[in-house]
Every structure is written in structure tokens, then in C-alpha cells.
VEXKOLDREN-353906 format. One record per residue: z, y, x of N, C-alpha, C, CB in turn. Coordinates in steps of 0.05 Angstrom, whole numbers, plus 5000, padded with zeros to 4 digits. Glycine has a CB too. Layout:
! residues N
ZYXZYXZYXZYX
...
//
This chain:
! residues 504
738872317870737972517890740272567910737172777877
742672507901744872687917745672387933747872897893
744672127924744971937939743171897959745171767926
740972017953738771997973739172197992736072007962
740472417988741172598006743772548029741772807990
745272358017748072318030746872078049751072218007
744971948043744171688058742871818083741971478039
741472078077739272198101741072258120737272478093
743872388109745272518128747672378144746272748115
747872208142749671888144747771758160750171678112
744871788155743771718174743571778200742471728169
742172128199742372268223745072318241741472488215
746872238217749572208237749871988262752072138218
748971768246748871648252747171518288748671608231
744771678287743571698303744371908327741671718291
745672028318746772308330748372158352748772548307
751271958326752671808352751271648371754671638343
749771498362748871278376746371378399747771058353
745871718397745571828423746671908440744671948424
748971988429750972078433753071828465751972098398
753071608441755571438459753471198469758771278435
751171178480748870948470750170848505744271048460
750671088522751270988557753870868558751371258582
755170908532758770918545758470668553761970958522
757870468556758870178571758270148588758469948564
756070408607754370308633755470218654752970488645
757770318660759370248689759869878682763370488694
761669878659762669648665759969368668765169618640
757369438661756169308667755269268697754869348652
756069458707755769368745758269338755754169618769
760569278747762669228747764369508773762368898754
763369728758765669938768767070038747764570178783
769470068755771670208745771070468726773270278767
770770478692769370778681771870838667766170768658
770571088669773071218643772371248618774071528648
773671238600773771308571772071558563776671338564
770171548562769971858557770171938524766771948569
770072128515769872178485767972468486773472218467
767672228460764672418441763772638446765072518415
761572728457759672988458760973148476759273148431
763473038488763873158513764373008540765973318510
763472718540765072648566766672618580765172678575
767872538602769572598622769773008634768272348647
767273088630767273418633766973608613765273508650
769273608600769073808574770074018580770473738549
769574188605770274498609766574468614773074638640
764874308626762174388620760774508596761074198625
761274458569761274528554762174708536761174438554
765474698542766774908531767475178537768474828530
766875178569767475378584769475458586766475538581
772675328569774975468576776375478598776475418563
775875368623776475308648774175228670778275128644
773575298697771775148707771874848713771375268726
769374838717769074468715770274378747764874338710
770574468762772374328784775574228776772674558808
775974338753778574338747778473978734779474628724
775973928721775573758704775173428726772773888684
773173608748772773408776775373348795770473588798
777073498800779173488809780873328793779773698812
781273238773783473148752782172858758783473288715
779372828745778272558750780172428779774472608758
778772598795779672568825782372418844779872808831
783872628828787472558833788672278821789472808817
787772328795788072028769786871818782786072048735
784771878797783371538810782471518843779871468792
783871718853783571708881783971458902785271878888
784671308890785870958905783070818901789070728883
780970848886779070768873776570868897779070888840
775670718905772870718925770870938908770970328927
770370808879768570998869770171028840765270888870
769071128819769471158801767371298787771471228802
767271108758764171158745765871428717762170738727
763771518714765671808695762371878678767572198725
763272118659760872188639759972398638761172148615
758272518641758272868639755972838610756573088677
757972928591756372908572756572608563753873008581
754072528562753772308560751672108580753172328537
751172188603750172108620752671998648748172328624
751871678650753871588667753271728700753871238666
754871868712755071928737757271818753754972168737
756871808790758771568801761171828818756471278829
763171798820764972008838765471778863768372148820
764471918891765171728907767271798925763071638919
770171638925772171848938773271708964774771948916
772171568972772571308994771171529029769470918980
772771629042770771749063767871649085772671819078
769671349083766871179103763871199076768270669112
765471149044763171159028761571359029763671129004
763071659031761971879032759771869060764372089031
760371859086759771819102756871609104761871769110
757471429084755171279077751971509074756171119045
753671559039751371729016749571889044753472048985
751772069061750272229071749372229092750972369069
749972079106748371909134746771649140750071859150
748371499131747571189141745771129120750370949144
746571139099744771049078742571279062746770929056
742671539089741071769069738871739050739871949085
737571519057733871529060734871419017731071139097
736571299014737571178974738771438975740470818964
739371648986740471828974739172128983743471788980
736872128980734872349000734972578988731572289003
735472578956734372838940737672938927731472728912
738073198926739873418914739373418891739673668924
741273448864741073418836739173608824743773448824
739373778833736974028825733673948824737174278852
733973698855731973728856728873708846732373688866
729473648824726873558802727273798780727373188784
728774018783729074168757727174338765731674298748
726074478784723174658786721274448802723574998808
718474598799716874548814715374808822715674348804
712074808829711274998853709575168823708674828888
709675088802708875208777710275398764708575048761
712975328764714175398741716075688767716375058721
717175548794718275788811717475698835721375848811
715975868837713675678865715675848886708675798869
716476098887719176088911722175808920720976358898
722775808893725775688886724875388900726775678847
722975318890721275028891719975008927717875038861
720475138932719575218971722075238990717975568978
724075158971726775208985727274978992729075338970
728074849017728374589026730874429008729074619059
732374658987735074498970734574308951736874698954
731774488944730274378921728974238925729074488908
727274188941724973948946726973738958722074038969
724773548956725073188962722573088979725072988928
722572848982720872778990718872849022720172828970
717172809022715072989041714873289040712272909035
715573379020715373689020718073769034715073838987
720473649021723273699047722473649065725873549049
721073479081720973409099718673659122720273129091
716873719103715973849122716274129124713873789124
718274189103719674469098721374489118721174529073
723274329120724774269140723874259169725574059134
721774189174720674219199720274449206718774099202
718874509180717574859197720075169198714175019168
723375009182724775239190725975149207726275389174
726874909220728274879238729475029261727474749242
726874999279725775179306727075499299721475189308
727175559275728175859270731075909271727175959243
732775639272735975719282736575559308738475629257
735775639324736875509350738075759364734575349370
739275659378742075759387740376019401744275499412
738276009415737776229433736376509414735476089457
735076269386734476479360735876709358734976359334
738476499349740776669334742376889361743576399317
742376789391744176919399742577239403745576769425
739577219397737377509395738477609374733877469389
738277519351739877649329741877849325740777509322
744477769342746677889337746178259342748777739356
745378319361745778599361744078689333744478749392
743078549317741678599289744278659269739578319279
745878379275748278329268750778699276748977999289
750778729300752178999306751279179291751879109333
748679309290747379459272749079449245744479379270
749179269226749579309210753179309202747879169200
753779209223757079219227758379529231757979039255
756679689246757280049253756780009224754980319278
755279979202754080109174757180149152750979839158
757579869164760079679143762479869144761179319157
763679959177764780069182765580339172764280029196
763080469182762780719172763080789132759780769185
762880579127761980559093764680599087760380249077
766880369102768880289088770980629103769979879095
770480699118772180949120771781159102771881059144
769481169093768081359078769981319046764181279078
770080999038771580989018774481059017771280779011
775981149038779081119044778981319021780681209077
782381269010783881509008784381809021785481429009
783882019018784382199039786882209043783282429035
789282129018791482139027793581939044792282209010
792281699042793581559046792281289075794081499017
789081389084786881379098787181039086786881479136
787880949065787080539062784480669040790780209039
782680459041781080389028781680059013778880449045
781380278989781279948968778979868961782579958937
777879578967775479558964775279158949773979658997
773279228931772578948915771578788943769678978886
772078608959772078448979768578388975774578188977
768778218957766678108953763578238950767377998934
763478448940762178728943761478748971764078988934
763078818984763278969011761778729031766779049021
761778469025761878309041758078229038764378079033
758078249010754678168999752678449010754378148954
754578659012752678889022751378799058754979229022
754278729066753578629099751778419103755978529114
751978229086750477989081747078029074752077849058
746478209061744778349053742578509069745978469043
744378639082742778849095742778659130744779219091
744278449135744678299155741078119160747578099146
740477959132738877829123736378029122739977729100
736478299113733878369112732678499129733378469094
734978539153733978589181732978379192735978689198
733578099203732477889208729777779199733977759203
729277729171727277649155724677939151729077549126
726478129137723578329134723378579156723478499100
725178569174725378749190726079029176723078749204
727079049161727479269139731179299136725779149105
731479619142733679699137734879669106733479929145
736679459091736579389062737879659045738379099056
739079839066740580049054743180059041739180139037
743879759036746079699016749079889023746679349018
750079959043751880089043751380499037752879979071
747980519046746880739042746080869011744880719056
745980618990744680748965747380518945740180688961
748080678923748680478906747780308906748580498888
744980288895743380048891740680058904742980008863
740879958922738479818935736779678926738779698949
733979758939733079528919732579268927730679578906
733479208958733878958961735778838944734478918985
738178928948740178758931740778778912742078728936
738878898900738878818864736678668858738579098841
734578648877732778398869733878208874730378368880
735778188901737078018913739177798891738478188935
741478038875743277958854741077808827745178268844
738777958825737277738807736077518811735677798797
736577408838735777178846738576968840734677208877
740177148847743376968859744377008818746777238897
743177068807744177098781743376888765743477338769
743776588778742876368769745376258757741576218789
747476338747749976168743749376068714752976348747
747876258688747176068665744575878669746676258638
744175958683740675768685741875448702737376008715
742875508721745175348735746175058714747975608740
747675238705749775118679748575018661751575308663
745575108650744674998627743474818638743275148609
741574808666740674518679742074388674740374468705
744774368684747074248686747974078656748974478696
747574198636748374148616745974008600749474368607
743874068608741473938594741473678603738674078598
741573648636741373378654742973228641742173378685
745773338634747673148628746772998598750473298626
745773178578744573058554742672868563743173268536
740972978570738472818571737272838601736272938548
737472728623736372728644732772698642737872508657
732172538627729072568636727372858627727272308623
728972978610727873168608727273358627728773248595
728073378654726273478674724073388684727373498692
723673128678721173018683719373208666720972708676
718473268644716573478634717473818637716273408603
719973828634721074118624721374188654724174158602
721874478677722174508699723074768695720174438716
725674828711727475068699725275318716731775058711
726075568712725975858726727475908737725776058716
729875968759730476188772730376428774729976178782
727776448796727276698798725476768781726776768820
726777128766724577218750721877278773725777498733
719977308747717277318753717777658778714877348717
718477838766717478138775719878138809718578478739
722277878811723377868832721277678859726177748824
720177538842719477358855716677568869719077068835
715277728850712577868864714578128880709478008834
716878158874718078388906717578208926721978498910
718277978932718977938956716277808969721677768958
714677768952711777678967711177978978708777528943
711478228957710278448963711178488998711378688940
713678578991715578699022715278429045720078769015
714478139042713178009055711678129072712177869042
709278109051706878229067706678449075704878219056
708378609068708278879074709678829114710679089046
711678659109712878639145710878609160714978389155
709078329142707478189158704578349167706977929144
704678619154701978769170702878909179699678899159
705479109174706379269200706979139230708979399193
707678839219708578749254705378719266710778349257
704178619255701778489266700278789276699978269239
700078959253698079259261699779409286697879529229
702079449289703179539308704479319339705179689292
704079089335704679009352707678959365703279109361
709178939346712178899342712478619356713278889307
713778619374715078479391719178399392713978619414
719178259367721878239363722377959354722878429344
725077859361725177599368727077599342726277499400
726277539319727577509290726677269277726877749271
727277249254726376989232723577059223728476949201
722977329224719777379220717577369238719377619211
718577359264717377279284717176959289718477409303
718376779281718676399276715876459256722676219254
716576569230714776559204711776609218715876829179
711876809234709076769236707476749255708176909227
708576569282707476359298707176139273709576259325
709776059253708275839236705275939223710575749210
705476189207703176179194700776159217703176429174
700976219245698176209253697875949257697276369276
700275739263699075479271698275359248700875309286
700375429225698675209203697675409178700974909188
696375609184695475779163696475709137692775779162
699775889133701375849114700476069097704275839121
700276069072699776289049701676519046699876169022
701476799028702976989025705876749011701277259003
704676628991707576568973708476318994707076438933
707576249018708676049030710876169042707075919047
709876479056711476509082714576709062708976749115
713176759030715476839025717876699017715176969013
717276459006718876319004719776109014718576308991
719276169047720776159069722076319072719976149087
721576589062723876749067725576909048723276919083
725176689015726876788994729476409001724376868953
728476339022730176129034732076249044729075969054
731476319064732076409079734776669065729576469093
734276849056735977029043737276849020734277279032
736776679006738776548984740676439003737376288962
740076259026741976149042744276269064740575999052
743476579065744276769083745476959068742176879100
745377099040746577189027749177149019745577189015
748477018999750476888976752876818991749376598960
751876588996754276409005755476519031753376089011
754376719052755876769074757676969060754376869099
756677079037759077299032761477169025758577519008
760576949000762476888996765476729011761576828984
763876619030765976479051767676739070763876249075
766176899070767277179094769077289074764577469106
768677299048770377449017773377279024768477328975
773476999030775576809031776676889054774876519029
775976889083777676919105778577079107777176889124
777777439103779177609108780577629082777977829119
780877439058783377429038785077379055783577229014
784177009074786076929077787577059105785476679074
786277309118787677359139788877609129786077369165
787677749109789877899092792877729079788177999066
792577479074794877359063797177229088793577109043
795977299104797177179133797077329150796276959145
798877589158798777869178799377719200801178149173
800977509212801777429234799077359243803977239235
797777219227795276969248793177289243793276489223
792677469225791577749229791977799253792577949213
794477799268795377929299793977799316798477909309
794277499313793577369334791077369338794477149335
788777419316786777469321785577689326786077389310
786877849323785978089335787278169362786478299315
789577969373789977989401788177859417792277899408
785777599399784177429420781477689421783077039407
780977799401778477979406779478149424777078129381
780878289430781878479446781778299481785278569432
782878159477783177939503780177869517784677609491
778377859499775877669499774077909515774577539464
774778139498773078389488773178569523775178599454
776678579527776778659568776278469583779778749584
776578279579774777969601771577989604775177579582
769778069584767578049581766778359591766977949553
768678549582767278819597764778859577766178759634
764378779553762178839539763178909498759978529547
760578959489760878879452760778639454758378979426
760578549428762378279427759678119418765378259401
758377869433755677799450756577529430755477789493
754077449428753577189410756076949434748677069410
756076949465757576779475760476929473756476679503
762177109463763977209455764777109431763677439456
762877059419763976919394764776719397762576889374
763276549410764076309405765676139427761776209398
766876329450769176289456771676409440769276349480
771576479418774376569407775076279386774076919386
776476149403777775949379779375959369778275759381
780976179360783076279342780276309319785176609354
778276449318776876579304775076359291775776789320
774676099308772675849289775675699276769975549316
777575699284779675639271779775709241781675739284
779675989248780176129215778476089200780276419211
775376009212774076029192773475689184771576229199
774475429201773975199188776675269154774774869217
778775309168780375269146780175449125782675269152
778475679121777575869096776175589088775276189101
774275499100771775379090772975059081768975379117
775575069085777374739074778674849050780374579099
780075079057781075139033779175269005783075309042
778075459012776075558984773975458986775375848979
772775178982770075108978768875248964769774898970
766375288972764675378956763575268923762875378974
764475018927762574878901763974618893759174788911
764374608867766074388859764773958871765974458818
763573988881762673758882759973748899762573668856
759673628917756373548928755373368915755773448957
753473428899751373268875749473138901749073538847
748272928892746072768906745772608885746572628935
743372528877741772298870740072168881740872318854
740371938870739971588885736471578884741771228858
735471628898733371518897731871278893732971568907
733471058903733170768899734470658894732670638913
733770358876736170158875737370118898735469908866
739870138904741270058930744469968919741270328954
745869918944748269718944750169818963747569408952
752469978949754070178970756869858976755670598949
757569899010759069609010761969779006758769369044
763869668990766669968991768169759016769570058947
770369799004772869709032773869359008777370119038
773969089035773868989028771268879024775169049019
768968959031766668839024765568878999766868609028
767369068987765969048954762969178958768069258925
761969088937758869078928758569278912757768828914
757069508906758169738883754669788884761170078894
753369708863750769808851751370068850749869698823
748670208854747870448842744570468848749770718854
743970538812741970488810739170788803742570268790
737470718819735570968821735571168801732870888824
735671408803736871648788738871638783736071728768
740871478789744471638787745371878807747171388796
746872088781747472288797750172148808747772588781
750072178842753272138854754872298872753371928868
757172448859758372728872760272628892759972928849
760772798902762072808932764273008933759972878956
766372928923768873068917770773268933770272888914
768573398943769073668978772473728963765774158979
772273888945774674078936776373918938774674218908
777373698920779673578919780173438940779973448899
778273238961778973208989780073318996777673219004
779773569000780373769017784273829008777774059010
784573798990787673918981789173598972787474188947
787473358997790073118987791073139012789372748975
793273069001795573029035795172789043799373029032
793472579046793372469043792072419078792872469018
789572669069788672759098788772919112787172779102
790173199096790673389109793873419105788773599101
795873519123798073469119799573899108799373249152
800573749083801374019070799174189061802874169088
797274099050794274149045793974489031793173889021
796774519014795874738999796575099027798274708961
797375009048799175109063796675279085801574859077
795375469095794075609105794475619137794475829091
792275379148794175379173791775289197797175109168
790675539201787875529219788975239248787175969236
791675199245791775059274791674809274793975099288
791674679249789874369244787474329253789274299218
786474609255783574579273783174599301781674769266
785374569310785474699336784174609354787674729347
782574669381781874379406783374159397783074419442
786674299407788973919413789373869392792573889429
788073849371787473599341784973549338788173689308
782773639359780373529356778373749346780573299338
779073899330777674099325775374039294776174159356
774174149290772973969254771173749261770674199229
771073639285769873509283771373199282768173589299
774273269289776073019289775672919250780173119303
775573199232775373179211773173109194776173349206
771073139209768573029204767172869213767473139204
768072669228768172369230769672149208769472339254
771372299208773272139185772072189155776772269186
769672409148767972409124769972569100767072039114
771972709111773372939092772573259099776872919094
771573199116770973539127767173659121771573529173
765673739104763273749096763073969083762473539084
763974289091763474339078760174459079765474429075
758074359099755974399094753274219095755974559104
755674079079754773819076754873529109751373909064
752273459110752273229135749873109129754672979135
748972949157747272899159743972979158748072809151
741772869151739273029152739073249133736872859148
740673239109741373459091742973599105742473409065
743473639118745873899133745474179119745173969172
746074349117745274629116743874709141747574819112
741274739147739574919165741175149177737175049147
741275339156742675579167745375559173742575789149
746575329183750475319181750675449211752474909179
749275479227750075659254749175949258748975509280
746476009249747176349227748676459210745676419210
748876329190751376369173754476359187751276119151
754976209204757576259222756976469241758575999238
754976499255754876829263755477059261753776909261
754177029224754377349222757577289198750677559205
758077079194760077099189762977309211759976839182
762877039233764177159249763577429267764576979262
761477509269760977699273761677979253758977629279
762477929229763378129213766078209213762878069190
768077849210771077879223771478039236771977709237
770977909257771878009283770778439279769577759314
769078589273769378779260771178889254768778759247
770778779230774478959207776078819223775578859163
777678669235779478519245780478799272777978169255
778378799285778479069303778679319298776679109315
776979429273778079659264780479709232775479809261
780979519222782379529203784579339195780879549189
787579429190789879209184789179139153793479359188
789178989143788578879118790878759103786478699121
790578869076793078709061792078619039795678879053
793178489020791978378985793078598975793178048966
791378768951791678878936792678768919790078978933
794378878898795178758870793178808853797778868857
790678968851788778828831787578448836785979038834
787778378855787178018860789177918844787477858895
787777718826789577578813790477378818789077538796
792677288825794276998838795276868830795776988852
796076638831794276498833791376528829794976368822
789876488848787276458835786576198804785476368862
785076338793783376148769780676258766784776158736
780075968778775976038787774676128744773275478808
773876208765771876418740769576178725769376748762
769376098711768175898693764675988686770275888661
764376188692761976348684760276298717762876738673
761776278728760376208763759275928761762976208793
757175948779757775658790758375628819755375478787
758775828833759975828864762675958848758076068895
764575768873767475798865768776018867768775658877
769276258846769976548852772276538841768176778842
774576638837776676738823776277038797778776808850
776976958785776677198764778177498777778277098731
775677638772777777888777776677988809781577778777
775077778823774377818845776877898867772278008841
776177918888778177918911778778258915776677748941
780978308930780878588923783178658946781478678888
781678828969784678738997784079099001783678419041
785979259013786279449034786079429053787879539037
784079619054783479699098784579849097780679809118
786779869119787780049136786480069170790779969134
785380339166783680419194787080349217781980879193
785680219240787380279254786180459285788780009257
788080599290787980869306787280779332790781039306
//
């Protein structure tokens, strides 16, 4: 009995490995360069372990084989390709888009399981990207967004007023969690545009926008366990299709949807916003309640989150740098008596001290360890030299933003904070994004939609505190930063944490 027992379990071991290691030889069969991975963790064993974030794990790959066009690696036990060659990158996401059409996510929901999440152009593939994409387009053009901004002012007096309210009485600085302060603006920025609704966030503790809002963006285990399941077993999204958004978040925002969508229509609201795009679409193509909302739980996932977080990084980094602080607050001042006006969607975007600051926040603190894409088709990437490099339909293949970004290789003195690499007389990001190292919102027909809203009200918040407040780093920020492992957008533990000082 106790032999028949040792045989069962010798068995299942057995099987265990040989699910376990059954891919390790895949690369060298298309003749790319793989790494060693070991047992049940791969080449990414902070995915699993959590003792460090996994950029740390992507980055190491990175540095160790950077001379290397591509490099085949394991997450888990599933072979995935790192492509660190810039013309290659340049490939995945332009030239060769149509083999590389769909985002790694994109098979983990469908219109069943999060019929919002699954309406988001990140997530879909296919004809449904395609005609998602169509119908938000038309909603960021330049003349959109420059209606916007005084939406944008509105909530900048709010920000203002909030953060004086927090000062010290003795000492008039306000210490404030950066990141906080920044998601409230972001927030209440977003739900003026989309629902026409004041979000309150600087007015109430908790709003109930942005706590439905934080339970949407509270995807970092659901995130991670995609992440970790794909890596086991990839076809398991073919039957299984994750959640997101909870059920009772997902019926707020159809609710306050429809709720915009009969006050505008019964009163006759004439305002040139993202809810006004939404519903010329719904009359031309008679879009549904859960259509037009999840156009506009798009819309807020892509206008939220991530603008805070990039706005959380620049005024670190212009708190960490008082001199280039001066100089930008000498161009708003400069801009601000030339124009004889508030500071106008074409005010912004003559301040090039101010797109300066914000390409190099957005070089230095990426948002996200890697741009995931999978292969839709068998195809044939050519590297340097003519090489031939298979990759074959469903390989996940990442795009190494973070560690690009910090080789000297392309950027000179990379770790060094220095808005003037971007300047006009070096070309400006686009000298950097020709050359296929500069992405941080991505490229090509995948671009980010919202990347010229999101620089709006980004810069439109700067420039703000920049005018009314000297800013320094608090000693609660912990420094070096060490990204927080529990995220999956790149945060530092401890969150960011600067002083306003009102200036007089």
C-alpha cells in the first residue's frame, strides 16, 4: 500500500514537472537566444513572490541582454519574446501592427463577464477596436479639448482653494500625499467633461464619484492574477474571462450616465464636452445605455488614473529641482502678461519649458513596466543584419519602455533630471520617437486616444500650483524610490509626499 502510494505521488510529481518545464526549449527551437529559466518561477520570480516589483525582474533581463535584437525569457512557464532593438520596436508597433493588433489583456474579459471593461478600446481587438476607436476619436481633437479647458480652470480654483485650506496655520505649507491631491483633480476634471457633474472630490471626503472611481482603478490583484494565470496557462482565457469592474460600480455609472443623458436632452444643454461627442454618436448609430457608458467608464479609466499619476511625478520632479521650478514659473508669468489673459488651451501649448517637463517626467517615471502586445499571426520580425526572428501567433511580446528609457546608451546621463534633452534645438520628443525609445503612450494605430487630454489637464494643473505654490519633497517620500510590488502602475511605496508653500 505504502508502495502504491509513493508511486501515485512520484507520479503526480512527476507530471507537475513536466507541466511545469514542458516550454523550456521553445526559443531555441526558432533559433532565438532564451534564458535558463528555473522551476515554477521563470525568468519573473518577483511575479510570484511579490518581494520586489516585476520591472525590477524586466529590467535585469534587459541590461544582461541588451546587445541582443530580441530575447526569448519565461514568465512562469510560458515562453514570452523581450524586444529591445528600437527599429524592432518600431516594427511591433507600426509597420508590422496589423501581426501585432491586440494588447495582452485583451482576451481576459468579454461583453459577459464586464460588459464596461470589455468596451474599452485597451481591451478589445479586432473589429470591435476598430470601431470603438472610431466612434471616440472625433471626441479629442484639438478644438474638443481647447472647449474643455475653462472646465479644466473650474476645477483648478477647487484644487487651490483645498490645498490652502490644508496649510499649517503656523507655518502657511501644506503637507500633502501628492498622489491624493492629484486623483482628486483628475477626478473631478473627468466628471465635469463626461457627466457634466460637479465630482465633489476636494468638497467631501469621499465622493461618490471617486470611490466608485478607486473601485474600478482597484484592479492591481485582478491585474496580477491575470497576469499570473496567463503565465501558467494561457489558454485559459479562452473559456475563463476575468471581472474588473464590480457589478454595483459598473450599474453607478450606467445610472449617472443616464441620468446626464436626460437632463441634457430635457433641458436643452448646449455644451461642447465628451458628453456632447457621446450623444451625436448615440443618435447616429443608436448606441445603448451600457454602450454610451462604457464609453465613458473609457473615458474616466484613461483620464483618471494615469493622468494623476504622471502629474504625481512632475511636480515630484519640479519639487526635486527648485531652479527648473523658477524657470517655469518665470515662463507662466511671461506667457500669462503677453497674452493679457487665464491661461487658454493656446497658452499652454506655447510654454515649452512646461512640455519639456512633462516629456522627461513621462521618460523618467514610466508608468508601466513593459508594453505587452500579442502576435496575432504567424509572422517574421527581420532584426539588424537581416536576421529572421519567428514569432508565432499568441506570443506575448514586451516592449521594454522603463529600461530604454535609463540606458545611456540613448539617453545621455539617463538617471540625471534634465527637461532640456527635450528641447526644440534637440528636436523635441519627437527626435526621440523616431528613433523607437520614446513611447510612453505607446505608437502607432494603438496610440493612447486620450494622450492630448491627458496632457491638458495635466499641464493645465502644473502650471496652477507652479503659480500659486513653491514646492519642496517632504521627508515622509521615501528615496530612493522602490516601486510598490502590490501596484501594477509604477508607484513608490509610501506614496509621494511634497509641501506647498502659498506664494504671496
Amino acid at each position: 500500500m505504502i508502495l502504491l502510494l509513493l508511486g501515485i505521488i512520484a507520479s503526480l510529481a512527476a507530471l507537475v514537472y513536466l507541466f511545469l518545464s514542458w516550454n523550456f526549449g521553445y526559443w531555441e527551437k526558432y533559433g532565438v537566444k532564451g534564458l535558463k529559466p528555473k522551476l515554477l518561477y521563470g525568468n519573473i520570480p518577483y511575479l510570484l513572490t511579490h518581494k520586489r516589483h516585476i520591472v525590477y525582474n524586466y529590467d535585469q533581463i534587459y541590461n544582461e541582454h541588451k546587445d541582443e535584437p530580441v530575447i526569448g525569457y519565461y514568465s512562469i512557464r510560458t515562453p514570452q519574446l523581450m524586444v529591445n532593438d528600437p527599429e524592432l520596436i518600431k516594427e511591433v508597433l507600426s509597420k508590422s501592427f496589423h501581426d501585432f493588433a491586440a494588447n495582452d489583456f485583451s482576451d481576459a474579459v468579454d461583453e459577459k463577464s464586464d460588459p464596461l471593461m470589455a468596451r474599452n478600446p485597451f481591451s478589445s481587438s479586432g473589429e470591435k477596436w476598430k470601431t470603438r476607436r472610431s466612434e471616440i476619436t472625433p471626441a479629442f481633437t484639438n478644438n474638443r479639448i481647447k472647449a474643455l479647458v475653462h472646465l479644466m480652470d473650474e476645477v483648478c480654483q477647487r484644487m487651490t482653494k483645498h490645498v490652502h485650506s490644508e496649510s499649517d496655520r503656523i507655518t502657511g505649507v501644506a503637507t500633502l500625499d501628492t498622489k491624493e491631491l492629484t486623483n482628486k483633480y483628475t477626478t473631478d476634471v473627468v466628471a465635469s467633461c463626461i457627466f457634466a457633474i460637479n465630482g465633489q472630490s476636494f468638497e467631501k471626503e469621499k465622493s461618490e464619484i471617486r470611490e466608485m472611481g478607486k473601485r474600478i482603478m482597484n484592479f492591481n490583484f485582478v491585474a496580477q492574477l491575470a497576469l499570473l494565470v496567463a503565465a501558467f496557462c494561457p489558454s485559459v482565457t479562452r473559456f475563463y474571462k476575468f471581472t474588473f469592474i464590480p457589478k454595483t460600480t459598473e450599474e453607478f455609472f450606467i445610472r449617472i450616465m443616464r441620468d446626464a443623458i436626460r437632463y441634457r436632452r430635457e433641458n436643452k444643454v448646449n455644451r461642447t464636452d465628451y458628453l456632447d461627442h457621446l450623444l451625436q454618436l448615440q443618435d447616429r448609430k443608436q448606441l445603448t445605455d451600457i454602450d454610451m457608458a462604457g464609453h465613458g467608464v473609457s473615458f474616466f479609466l484613461d483620464g483618471v488614473e494615469t493622468s494623476s499619476f504622471v502629474l504625481t511625478y512632475c511636480l515630484y520632479d519640479l519639487a526635486s529641482n527648485p531652479h527648473i521650478q523658477d524657470t517655469l514659473r518665470a515662463e507662466i508669468r511671461s506667457i500669462k502678461q503677453t497674452k493679457q489673459d487665464n491661461i487658454s488651451y493656446e497658452s499652454l501649448m506655447e510654454m515649452t519649458m512646461l512640455e519639456q517637463i512633462v516629456c522627461e517626467s513621462l521618460r523618467m517615471h514610466p508608468l508601466i513596466s513593459v508594453l505587452r502586445k500579442r502576435c496575432t499571426a504567424d509572422t517574421t520580425l527581420i532584426g539588424p543584419k537581416d536576421r529572421k526572428i519567428v514569432v508565432k501567433k499568441g506570443t506575448t511580446v514586451v516592449l521594454p519602455y522603463y529600461s530604454i528609457s535609463f540606458d545611456p546608451k540613448y539617453y545621455d546621463d539617463p538617471h540625471r533630471y534634465n527637461p532640456e534633452r527635450f528641447s526644440p534645438a534637440n528636436g523635441g520628443s519627437k527626435a526621440y520617437r523616431e528613433r523607437g525609445v520614446y513611447f510612453p503612450f505607446g505608437d502607432g494605430p494603438r496610440m493612447c486616444l486620450g494622450m492630448r487630454f491627458a496632457q491638458a489637464q495635466i499641464k493645465r494643473a502644473i502650471v496652477e500650483i507652479i503659480e500659486n505654490f513653491q514646492l519642496t519633497v517632504n521627508r515622509k517620500t521615501q528615496e530612493p524610490f522602490e516601486m510598490d510590488p502590490k501596484m501594477f502602475i509604477l508607484m513608490p511605496k509610501g506614496s509621494i509626499w511634497l509641501d506647498y508653500k502659498p506664494i504671496p
